[in-house]
VOSE-279977 format. One record per residue (C-alpha): x, y, z; residue in three letters. Coordinates in steps of 0.5 Angstrom, whole numbers, plus 2048, in hexadecimal, padded with zeros to 3 digits. Layout:
BEGIN
XYZAla
...
***
This chain:
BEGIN
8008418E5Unk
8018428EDUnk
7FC8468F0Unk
7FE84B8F7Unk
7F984E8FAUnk
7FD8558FEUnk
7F8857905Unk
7FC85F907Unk
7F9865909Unk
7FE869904Unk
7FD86B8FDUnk
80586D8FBUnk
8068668FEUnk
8008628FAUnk
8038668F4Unk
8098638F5Unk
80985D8F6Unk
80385C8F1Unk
80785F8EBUnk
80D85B8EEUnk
8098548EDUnk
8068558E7Unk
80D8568E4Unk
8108508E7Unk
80884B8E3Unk
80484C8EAUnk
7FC84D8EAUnk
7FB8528EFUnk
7F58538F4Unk
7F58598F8Unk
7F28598FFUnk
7F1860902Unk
7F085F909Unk
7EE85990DUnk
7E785890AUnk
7E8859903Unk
7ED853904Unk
7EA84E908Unk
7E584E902Unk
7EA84E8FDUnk
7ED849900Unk
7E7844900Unk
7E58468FAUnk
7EC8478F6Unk
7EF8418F9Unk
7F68438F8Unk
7FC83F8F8Unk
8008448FDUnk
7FE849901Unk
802850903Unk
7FF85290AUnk
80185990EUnk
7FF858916Unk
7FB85E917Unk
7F585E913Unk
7EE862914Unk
7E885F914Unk
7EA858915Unk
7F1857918Unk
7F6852916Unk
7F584D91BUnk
7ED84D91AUnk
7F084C912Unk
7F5846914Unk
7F0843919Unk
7EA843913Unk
7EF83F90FUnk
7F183B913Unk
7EA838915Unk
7E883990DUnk
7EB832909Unk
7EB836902Unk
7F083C905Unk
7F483890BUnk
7F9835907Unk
7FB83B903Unk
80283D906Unk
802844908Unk
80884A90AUnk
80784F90FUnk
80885690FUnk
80985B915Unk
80D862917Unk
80D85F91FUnk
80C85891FUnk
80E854926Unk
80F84E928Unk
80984C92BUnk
80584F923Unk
80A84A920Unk
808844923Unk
801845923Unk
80284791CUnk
80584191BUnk
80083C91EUnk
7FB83E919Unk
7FF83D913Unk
804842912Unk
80A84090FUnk
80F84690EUnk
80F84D912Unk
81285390FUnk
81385A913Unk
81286090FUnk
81586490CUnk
81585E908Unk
81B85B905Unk
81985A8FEUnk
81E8558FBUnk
81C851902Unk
815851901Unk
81584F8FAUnk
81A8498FBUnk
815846900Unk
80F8478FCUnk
8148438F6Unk
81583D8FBUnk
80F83D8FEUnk
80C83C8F7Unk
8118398F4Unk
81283F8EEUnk
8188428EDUnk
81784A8EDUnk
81C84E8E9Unk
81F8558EDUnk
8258598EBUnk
82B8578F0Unk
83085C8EDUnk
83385F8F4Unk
8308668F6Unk
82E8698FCUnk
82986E8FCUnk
827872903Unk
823879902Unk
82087D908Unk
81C88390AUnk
81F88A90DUnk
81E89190DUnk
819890907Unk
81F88D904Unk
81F886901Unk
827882902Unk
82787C8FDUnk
82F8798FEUnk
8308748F8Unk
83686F8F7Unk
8398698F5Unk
8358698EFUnk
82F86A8EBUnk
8288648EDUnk
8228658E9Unk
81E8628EFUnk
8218678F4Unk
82086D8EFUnk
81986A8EFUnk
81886A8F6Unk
81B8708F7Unk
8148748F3Unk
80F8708F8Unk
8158728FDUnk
81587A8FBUnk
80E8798FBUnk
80D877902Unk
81287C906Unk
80E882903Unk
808880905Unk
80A87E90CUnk
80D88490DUnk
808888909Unk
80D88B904Unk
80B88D8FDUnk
81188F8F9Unk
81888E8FDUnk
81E8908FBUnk
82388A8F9Unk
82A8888FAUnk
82C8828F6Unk
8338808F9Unk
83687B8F5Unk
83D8778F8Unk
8408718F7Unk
83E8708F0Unk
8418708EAUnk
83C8718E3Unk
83D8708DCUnk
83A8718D6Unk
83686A8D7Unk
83386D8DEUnk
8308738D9Unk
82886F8D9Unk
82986E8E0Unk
82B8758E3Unk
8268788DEUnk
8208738E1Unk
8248768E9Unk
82387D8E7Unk
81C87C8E3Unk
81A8798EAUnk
81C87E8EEUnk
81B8848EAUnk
8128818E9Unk
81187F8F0Unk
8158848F3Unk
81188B8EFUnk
81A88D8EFUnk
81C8908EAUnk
8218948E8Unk
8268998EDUnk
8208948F2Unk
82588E8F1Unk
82D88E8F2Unk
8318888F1Unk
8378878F5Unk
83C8828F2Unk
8448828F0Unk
84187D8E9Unk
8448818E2Unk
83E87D8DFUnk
8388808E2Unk
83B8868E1Unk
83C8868DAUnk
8368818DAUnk
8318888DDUnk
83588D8D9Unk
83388A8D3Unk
82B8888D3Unk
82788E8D3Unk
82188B8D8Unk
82688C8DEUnk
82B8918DCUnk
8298968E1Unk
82A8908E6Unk
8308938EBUnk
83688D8EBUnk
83C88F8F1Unk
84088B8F4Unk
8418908FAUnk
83B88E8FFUnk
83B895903Unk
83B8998FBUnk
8358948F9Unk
8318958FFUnk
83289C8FFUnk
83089C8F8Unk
82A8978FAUnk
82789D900Unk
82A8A38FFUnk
82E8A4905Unk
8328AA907Unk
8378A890CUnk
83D8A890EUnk
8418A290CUnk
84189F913Unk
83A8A0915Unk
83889E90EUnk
83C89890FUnk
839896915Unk
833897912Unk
83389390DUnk
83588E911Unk
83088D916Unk
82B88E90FUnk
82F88790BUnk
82F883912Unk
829885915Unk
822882914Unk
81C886915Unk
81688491AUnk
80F881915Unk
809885916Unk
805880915Unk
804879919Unk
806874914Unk
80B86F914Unk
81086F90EUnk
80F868909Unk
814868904Unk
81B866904Unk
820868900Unk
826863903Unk
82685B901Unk
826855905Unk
82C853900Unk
830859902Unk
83085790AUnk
83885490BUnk
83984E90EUnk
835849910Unk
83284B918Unk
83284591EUnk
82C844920Unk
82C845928Unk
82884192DUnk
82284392CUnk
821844925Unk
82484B924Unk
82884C91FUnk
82F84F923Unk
83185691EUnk
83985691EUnk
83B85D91FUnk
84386091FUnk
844867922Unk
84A86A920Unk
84C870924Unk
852872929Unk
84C87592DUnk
84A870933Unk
844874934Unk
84087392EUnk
84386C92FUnk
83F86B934Unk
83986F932Unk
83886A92CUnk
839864930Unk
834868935Unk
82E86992FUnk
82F86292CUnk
83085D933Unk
82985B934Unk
82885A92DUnk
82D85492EUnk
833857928Unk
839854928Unk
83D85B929Unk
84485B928Unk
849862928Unk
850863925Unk
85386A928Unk
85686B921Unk
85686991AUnk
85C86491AUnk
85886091FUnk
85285F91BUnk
85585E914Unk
85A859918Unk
85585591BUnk
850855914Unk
85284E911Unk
84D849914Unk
84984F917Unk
842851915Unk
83F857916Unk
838859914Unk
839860916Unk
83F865918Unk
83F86B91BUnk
84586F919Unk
84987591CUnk
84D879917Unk
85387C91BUnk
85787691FUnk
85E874920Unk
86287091DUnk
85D86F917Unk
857874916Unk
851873913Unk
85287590CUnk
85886F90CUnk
85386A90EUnk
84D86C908Unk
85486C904Unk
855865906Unk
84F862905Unk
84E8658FFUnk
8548618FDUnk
85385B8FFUnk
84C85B8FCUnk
84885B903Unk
84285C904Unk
84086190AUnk
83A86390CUnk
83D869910Unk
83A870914Unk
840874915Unk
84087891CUnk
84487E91CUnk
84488591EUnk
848886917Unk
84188A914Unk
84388E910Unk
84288E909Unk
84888C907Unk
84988690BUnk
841883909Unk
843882902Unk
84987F903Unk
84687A907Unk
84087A901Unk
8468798FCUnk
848872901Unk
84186F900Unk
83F871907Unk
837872907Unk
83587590EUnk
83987A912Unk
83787C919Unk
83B88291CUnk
83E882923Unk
83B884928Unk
835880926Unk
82E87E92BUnk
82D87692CUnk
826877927Unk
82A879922Unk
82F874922Unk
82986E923Unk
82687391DUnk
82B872919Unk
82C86A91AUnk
82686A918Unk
82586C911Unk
82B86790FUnk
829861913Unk
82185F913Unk
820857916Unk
81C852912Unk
81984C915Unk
***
């Protein structure tokens, strides 16, 4: 039995990660701060070691430079973890035995396949395609559901509700569950009780507390016909449910400007602590990325808008990162010039000419292509929302949007590993 000694300041993440290797036949060791784990290292000698970089007590370069200098520990490979880490931290990392660095919000499947090949053990991990994203506004939690159902994600999910009511200080949120391209059967019934269980403990949401948003005949009928959850709404009318959800008492413009600001928005923390968990997988990012001169990996970026002004905003926002931007005035363009292309992330306009951006989901949905694709619209009604959730979009930004907002946005959908 392989031994992992885990060194991080977070109890949902030493929970997790912990719970996590024991299934896959690991002896665990928990580090509590960087005290407690440079004598667990020296006393445990163990066969890998899980390291966050900001640690009290003792830092993490205090940690790497007493393992080197100690020939019991020296050789036993390490992976770094941290929510900031620059270049300069990875090559002082690095020069005292870090093998593989990982920023967080970690992703899981990413960092389970590195302790896999550094020990040389396979580790199982549900790969059924799913995404999950869930945030915080107005006391509302939004958790958006597609593709499917993953119970490693579902797992996450509980570590994940748990962190954001604590970051933002919030006992018992509303939840919104809006569920879009994804068909469920009977065989998914385990599953989607597991999702809702999940939420349901975690979350202290229940009956008219929770709505769920789906188009899906199955979960209808499967909430209609279980007892524990019949008091839990089902719309597929995004305005209807969040009115429901909040009680409003507006007018249906007002209210459907209101809902939109409440789905796309995402409050400010109240407290000053970087999210750990992510519930995106390194397997979910499309295509390969080129890796520029410097050891970056270049993010290759479609815009599909006739609108030359958000063109060149993204182009301004992501310049000095070094993304290999390309623009299309309208949806023929871009699909025109798909074959042999590979895009990490598209921004995608709904009103064009020629060929909107319902037509190209309905395309690639077609064609079986897989997208990660932040819709730009100034389309926010309710309507236009769930028809874009029905073609497998996941994030929405309503024009006129703020530059933060587009990198805040960009950013739940891509986080760099190195």
């Amino acid at each position: 039995m392989k031994k992992i000694l885990v060194i991080d300041e977070s109890p949902l993440f030493l929970d997790y990660i912990t719970k996590k290797l024991l299934e896959n036949g690991f002896d665990v060791v928990q580090g509590k701060n960087g005290l407690d784990g440079s004598v667990k290292m020296r006393s445990e000698l163990p066969d890998l070691i899980v390291m966050d970089y900001y640690l009290s007590r003792k830092s993490s370069i205090e940690v790497l430079k007493e393992k080197k200098e100690n020939p019991n520990v020296s050789s036993i490979p390490l992976i770094m973890l941290a929510s900031k880490l620059d270049r300069a931290q990875v090559v002082q990392s690095a020069q005292f035995g870090a093998k593989r660095f990982f920023t967080k919000p970690v992703r899981i499947d990413g960092l389970l396949h590195a302790i896999s090949e550094l020990l040389n053990v396979d580790v199982e991990i549900d790969t059924t395609p799913c995404i999950i994203e869930a945030h915080l506004n107005d006391e509302i939690l939004f958790i958006e559901l597609a593709r499917g159902l993953n119970l490693e994600k579902i797992e996450l999910l509980k570590y994940k509700i748990a962190e954001l009511l604590d970051l933002y200080d919030i006992k018992m949120p509303r939840v919104l569950l809006m569920m879009s391209d994804i068909e469920l059967g009977e065989d998914d019934a385990d599953k989607f009780k597991t999702l809702l269980d999940t939420i349901i403990e975690h979350s202290g949401a229940h009956g008219k507390r929770m709505k769920i948003l789906t188009t899906s005949d199955f979960v209808r009928s499967y909430i209609g016909s279980n007892p524990q959850y019949s008091t839990l709404g089902v719309s597929d009318n995004l305005t209807q449910a969040m009115t429901d959800l909040v009680g409003l008492r507006l007018d249906d413009a007002d209210r459907d400007e209101v809902v939109s600001r409440q789905l796309l928005s995402t409050s400010a923390p109240k407290k000053e602590k970087t999210e750990t968990f992510q519930l995106r997988f390194d397997a979910e990012l499309v295509g390969e990325r080129e890796t520029g001169s410097k050891g970056k990996k270049a993010v290759a970026v479609a815009v599909v808008d006739d609108d030359v002004i958000i063109q060149q905003l993204v182009k301004t926002v992501y310049q000095k990162a070094g993304w290999d931007i390309t623009a299309y005035n309208n949806g023929k363009e871009f699909v025109d010039d798909l074959p042999g292309r590979s895009f990490d992330l598209v921004y995608l306009d709904l009103m064009m000419p020629e060929m909107d951006g319902y037509k190209v989901l309905e395309y690639l949905n077609a064609k079986k292509i897989k997208l990660s694709i932040i819709v730009l619209s100034a389309l926010t009604q309710q309507e236009a929302v769930v028809r874009a959730m029905k073609l497998g979009v996941h994030s929405y930004l309503g024009k006129p949007f703020k530059p933060e907002m587009l990198i805040r946005k960009t950013a739940e959908l891509l986080s760099a590993n190195f």
